[in-house]
C-alpha positions as CSV (number, residue, x, y, z in Angstrom):
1,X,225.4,1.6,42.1
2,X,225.5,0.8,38.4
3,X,222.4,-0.3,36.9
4,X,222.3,-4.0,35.3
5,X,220.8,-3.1,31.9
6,X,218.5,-6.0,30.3
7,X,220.7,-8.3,29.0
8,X,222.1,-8.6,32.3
9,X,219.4,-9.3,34.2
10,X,219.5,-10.5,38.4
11,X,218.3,-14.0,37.7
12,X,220.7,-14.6,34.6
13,X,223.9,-13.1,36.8
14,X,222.8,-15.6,39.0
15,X,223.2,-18.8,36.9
16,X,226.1,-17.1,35.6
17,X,227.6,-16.8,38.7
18,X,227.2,-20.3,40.1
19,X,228.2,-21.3,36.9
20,X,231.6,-19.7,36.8
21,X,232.3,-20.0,40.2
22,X,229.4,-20.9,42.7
23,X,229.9,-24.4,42.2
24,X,233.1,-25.2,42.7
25,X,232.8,-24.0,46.4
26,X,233.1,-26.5,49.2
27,X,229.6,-26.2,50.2
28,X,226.4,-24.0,49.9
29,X,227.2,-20.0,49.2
30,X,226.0,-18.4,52.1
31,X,223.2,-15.3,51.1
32,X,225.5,-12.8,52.6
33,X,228.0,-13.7,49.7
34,X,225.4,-14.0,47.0
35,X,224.3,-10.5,48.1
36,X,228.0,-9.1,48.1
37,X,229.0,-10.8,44.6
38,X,225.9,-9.9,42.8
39,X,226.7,-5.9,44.4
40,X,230.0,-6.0,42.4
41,X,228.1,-6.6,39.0
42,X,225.4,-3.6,40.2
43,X,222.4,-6.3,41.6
44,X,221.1,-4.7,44.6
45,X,219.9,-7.2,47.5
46,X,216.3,-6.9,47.4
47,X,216.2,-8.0,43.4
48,X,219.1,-10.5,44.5
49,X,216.4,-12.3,47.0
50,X,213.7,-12.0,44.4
51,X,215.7,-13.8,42.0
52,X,216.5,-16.4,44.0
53,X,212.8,-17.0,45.0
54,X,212.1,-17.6,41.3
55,X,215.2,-19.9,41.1
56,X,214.1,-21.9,43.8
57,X,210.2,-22.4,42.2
58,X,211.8,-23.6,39.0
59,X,213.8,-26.4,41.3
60,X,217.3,-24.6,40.3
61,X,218.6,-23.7,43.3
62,X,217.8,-25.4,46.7
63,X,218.1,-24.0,50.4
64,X,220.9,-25.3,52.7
65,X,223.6,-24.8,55.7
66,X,226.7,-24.4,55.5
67,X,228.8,-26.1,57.5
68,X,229.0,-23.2,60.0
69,X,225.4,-23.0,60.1
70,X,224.8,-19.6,57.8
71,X,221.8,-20.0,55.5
72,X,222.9,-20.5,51.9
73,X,221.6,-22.0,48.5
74,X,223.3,-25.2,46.8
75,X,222.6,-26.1,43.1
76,X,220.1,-29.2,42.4
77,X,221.1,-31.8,40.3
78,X,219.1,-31.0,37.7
79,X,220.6,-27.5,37.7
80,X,224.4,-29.1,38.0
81,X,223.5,-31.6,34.6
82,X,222.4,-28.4,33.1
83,X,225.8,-26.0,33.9
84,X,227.7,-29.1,32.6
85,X,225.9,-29.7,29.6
86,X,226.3,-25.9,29.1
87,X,230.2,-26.3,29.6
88,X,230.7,-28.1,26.2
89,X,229.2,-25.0,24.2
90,X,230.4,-22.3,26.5
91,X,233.8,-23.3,26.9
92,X,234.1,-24.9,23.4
93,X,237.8,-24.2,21.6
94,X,237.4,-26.5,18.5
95,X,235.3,-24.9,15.6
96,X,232.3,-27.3,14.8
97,X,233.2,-29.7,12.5
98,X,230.7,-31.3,9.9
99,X,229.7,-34.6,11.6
100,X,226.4,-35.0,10.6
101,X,222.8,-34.2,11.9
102,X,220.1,-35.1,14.7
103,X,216.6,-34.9,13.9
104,X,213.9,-34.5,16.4
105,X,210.4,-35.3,15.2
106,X,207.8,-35.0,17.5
107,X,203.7,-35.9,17.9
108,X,202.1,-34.2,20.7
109,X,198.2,-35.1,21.1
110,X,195.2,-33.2,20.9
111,X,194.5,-33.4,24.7
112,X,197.9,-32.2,25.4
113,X,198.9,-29.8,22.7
114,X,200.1,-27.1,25.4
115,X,203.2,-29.1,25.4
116,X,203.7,-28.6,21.7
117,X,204.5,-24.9,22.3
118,X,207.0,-26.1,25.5
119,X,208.6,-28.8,23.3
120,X,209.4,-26.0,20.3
121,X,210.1,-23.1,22.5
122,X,212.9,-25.7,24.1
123,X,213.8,-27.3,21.0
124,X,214.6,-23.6,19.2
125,X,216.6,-22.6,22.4
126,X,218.9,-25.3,22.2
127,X,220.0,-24.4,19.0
128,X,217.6,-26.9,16.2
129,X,216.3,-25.4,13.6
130,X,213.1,-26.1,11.9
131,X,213.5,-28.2,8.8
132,X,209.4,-28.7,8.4
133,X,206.7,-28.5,10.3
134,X,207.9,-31.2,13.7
135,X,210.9,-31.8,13.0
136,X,213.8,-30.2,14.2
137,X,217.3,-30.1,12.6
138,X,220.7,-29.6,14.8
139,X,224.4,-30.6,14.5
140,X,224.7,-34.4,15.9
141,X,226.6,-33.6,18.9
142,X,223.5,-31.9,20.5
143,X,221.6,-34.8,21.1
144,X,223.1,-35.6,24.4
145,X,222.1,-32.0,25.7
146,X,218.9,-32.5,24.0
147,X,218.3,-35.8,25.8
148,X,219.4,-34.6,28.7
149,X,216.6,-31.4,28.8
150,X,213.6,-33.2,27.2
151,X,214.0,-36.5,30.3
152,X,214.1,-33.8,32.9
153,X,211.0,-32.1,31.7
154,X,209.4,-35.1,31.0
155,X,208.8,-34.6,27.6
156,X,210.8,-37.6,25.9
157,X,207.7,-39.3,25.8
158,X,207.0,-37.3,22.6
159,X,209.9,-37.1,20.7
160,X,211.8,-39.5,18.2
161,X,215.5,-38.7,17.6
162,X,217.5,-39.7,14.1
163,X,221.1,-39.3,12.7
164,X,221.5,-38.4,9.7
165,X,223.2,-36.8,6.9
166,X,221.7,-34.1,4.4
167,X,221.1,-35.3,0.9
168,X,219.4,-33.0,-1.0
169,X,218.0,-31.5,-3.2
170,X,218.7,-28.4,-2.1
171,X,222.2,-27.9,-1.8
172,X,222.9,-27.8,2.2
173,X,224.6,-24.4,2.5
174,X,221.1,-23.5,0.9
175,X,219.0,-25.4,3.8
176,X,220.9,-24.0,6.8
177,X,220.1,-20.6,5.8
178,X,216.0,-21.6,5.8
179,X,216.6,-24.1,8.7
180,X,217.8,-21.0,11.1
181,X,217.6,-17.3,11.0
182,X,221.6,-16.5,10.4
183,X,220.5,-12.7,10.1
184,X,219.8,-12.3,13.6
185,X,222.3,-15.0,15.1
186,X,224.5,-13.0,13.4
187,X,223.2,-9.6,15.0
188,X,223.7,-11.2,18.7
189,X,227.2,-12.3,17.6
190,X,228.1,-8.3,16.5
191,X,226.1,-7.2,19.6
192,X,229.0,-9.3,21.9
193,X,231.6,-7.9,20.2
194,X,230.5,-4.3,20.1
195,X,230.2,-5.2,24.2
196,X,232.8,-7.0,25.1
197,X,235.8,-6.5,22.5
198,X,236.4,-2.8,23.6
199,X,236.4,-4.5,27.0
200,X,239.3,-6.8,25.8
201,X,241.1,-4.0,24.4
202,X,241.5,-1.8,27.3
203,X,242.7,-5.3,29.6
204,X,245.4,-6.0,26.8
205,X,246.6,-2.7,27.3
206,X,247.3,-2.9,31.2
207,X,250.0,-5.0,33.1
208,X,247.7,-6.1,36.1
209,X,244.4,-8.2,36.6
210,X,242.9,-6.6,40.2
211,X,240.6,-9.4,41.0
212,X,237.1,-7.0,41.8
213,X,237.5,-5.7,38.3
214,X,238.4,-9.0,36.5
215,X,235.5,-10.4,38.3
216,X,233.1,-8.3,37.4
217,X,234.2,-7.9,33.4
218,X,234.0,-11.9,33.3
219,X,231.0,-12.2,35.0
220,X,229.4,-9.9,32.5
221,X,231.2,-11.2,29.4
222,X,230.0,-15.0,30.3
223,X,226.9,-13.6,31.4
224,X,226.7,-12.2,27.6
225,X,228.4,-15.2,26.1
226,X,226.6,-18.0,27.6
227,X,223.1,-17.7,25.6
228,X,225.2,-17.3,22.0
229,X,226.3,-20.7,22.1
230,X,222.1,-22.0,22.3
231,X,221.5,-19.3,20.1
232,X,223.9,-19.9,17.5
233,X,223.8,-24.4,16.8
234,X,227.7,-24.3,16.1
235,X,227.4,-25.1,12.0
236,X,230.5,-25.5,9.9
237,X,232.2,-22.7,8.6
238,X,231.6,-23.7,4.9
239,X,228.2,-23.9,5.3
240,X,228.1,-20.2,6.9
241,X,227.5,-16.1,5.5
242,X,231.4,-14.8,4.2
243,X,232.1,-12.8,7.2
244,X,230.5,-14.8,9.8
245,X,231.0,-13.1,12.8
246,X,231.1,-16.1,15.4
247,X,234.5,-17.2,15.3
248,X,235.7,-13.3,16.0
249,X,232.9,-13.4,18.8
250,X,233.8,-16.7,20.1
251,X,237.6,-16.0,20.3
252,X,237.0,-12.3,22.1
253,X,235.0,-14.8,24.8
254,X,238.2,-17.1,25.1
255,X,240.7,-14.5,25.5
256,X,238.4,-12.8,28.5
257,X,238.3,-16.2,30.1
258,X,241.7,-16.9,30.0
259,X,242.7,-13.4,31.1
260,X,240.2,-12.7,34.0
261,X,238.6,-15.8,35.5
262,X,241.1,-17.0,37.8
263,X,241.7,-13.4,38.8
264,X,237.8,-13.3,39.2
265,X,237.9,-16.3,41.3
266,X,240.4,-14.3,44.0
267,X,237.4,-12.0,44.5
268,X,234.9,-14.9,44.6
269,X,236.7,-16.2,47.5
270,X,238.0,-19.6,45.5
């Protein structure tokens, strides 16, 4: 069995896979076809019931019947507003335009400053960067997303949003590049393509798309993709390094989608 190396790791092939496919079946996916599609990308069964466990605790994935009565797991809600937030970054074809910016300032008491950790780790990994010290910069169309995640952990309570645009004095091309680390978001976008656009490559050369293999080279390449998008906030081009690597990155991702996941979907039994 091939090993999953870190990156893809059981519970992120998971979310990946009700993501891509999981979701759009007419009911819960019964364990015995978890187990057999998480085999295909190299997830043995033990860490595949594991995984699950921990998906469960964090309220992500619930327990249910099918309609045949086989045991199986169904998304929550909270887990189905999260794959369809994550659709408008994943699946994104526009390049971000420059439409402005949301702030997110925040206050967290004394008695409760555990949650000023939880608030920044979530913040940073939905793509704002850190303009001082509480508050958080990001393009304006986060802030549904952002909305979205804060209500469900309950952390609103917190946290004042603003639009805005950037008026000096540095100039903003200047900003960005102390707002966000564009060094190593750029590192993660040359890491996908040194991954995935030799993948691309060798299915351009052949004629056919065998479903088990288109399944598993999507799962991995969305598995791979998905956390760019939250790592990398979507900034306009002008405001980006000469060279910027995302748009190459982001185009290898759309070709791979277009190419392999409705043949993936024949093995996923949609």
């Amino acid at each position: 069995m091939i090993n999953v190396s870190d990156q893809h790791a059981p519970r992120s092939l998971i979310v990946t896979l009700y993501g891509a496919y999981g979701r759009f079946l007419p009911g819960p996916m019964p364990v015995a076809e978890l187990i057999r599609l998480l085999a295909a990308v190299g997830v043995d069964a033990p860490s595949v019931r594991s995984s699950v466990s921990r998906l469960k605790r964090r309220g992500l994935l619930l327990p249910a019947r099918t309609a045949q009565g086989t045991a199986g797991y169904e998304l929550s809600p909270d887990a189905r507003q999260l794959l369809d937030d994550g659709d408008r970054r994943i699946y994104a074809t526009a390049p971000a335009g420059d439409e402005g910016w949301v702030l997110a300032v925040f206050s967290v008491p004394e008695s409760e400053r555990q949650k000023r950790h939880v608030l920044r780790s979530r913040l940073a990994g939905l793509g704002f960067g850190t303009a001082a010290p509480g508050v958080w910069v990001a393009p304006a169309r986060l802030y549904e997303e952002t909305r979205h995640t804060l209500q469900r952990l309950r952390l609103d309570a917190y946290v004042d949003f603003f639009r805005g645009d950037h008026l000096g004095f540095a100039p903003t091309v200047e900003a960005v590049a102390r707002w966000w680390d564009l060094a190593a978001i750029a590192k993660q976008h040359e890491a996908f393509l040194d991954r995935h656009a030799p993948v691309l490559a060798d299915w351009r050369r052949r004629a056919g798309t065998p479903p088990e293999e288109a399944y598993r080279d999507y799962l991995r390449a969305l598995d791979s993709w998905r956390h760019l998008p939250y790592a990398d906030p979507g900034l306009p081009a002008h405001l980006l390094p000469a060279g910027w690597p995302g748009a190459r990155s982001a185009a290898v991702f759309r070709e791979l989608h277009e190419r392999l996941r409705d043949a993936g979907a024949e093995f996923a039994g949609l």
